[in-house]
C-alpha positions, 0 to 999 in steps of 0.5 A: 528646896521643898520639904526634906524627910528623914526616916530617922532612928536617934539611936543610930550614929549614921542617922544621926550624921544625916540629920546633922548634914541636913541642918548643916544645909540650911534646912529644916527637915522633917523628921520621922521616928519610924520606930515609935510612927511606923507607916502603912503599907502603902506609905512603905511600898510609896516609899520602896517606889521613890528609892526605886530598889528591891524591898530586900535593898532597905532590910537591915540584918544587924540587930533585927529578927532577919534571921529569926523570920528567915528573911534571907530566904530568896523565896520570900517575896516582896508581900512578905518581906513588906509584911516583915517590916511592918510587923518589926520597923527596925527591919528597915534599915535607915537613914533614908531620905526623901528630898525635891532631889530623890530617895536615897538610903543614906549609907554611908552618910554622905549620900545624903549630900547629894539631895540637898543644897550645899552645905553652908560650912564645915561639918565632921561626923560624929567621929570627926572625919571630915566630910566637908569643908569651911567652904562648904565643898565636899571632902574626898 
């Protein structure tokens, strides 16, 4: 598999689930603190294409200034919810993965799994619900 990139916030419980499972399977991601290295305007729009969702898809309301910049406004456009994230990063709601697989907000954490090899064993989140099992198989 080629390189793994997360778009990673520390602080997060559920980025920090997708980090996790990404080690679980054997791989080395690289890991992007998009908070402290926010990207340009066309690595964000570069990154909006490979998810292949509406900007409004990745804004994150909990704990930003969504509200205070009106960003629940349907009028506003892409250009300006772009503009949005730049100017605040946390608006970008994360983990988001990027792998050979596709592009995927990791929400819930699971998703992740479906861009990566398997995983090779068992692996609970932080909460310790079981996500997959010793032999590596997915829990339901």
């Amino acid at each position: 598999m080629s390189d793994v990139v997360i778009y990673h916030n520390p602080s997060c419980g559920t980025s920090r689930n997708v980090l996790a499972m990404i080690e679980n399977a054997g791989v080395t991601p690289t890991v992007v603190l998009y908070l402290k290295t926010p990207q340009s305007r066309v690595e964000l729009e570069a990154l909006i294409a490979k998810l292949g969702v509406p900007v409004r898809a990745i804004l994150r309301e909990k704990g930003t200034p969504f509200a205070e910049l009106g960003l629940g406004d349907p009028s506003k456009t892409d250009a300006e919810l772009i503009d949005a994230i730049l100017a605040h990063p946390i608006l970008m709601n994360r983990p988001i993965v990027v792998s050979d697989k596709g592009a995927k907000l990791c929400r819930p954490s699971e998703a992740v799994l479906d861009l990566l090899p398997p995983q090779k064993g068992a692996f609970a989140k932080e909460d310790g619900q079981q996500v997959v099992d010793a032999s590596g198989d997915r829990v339901v």
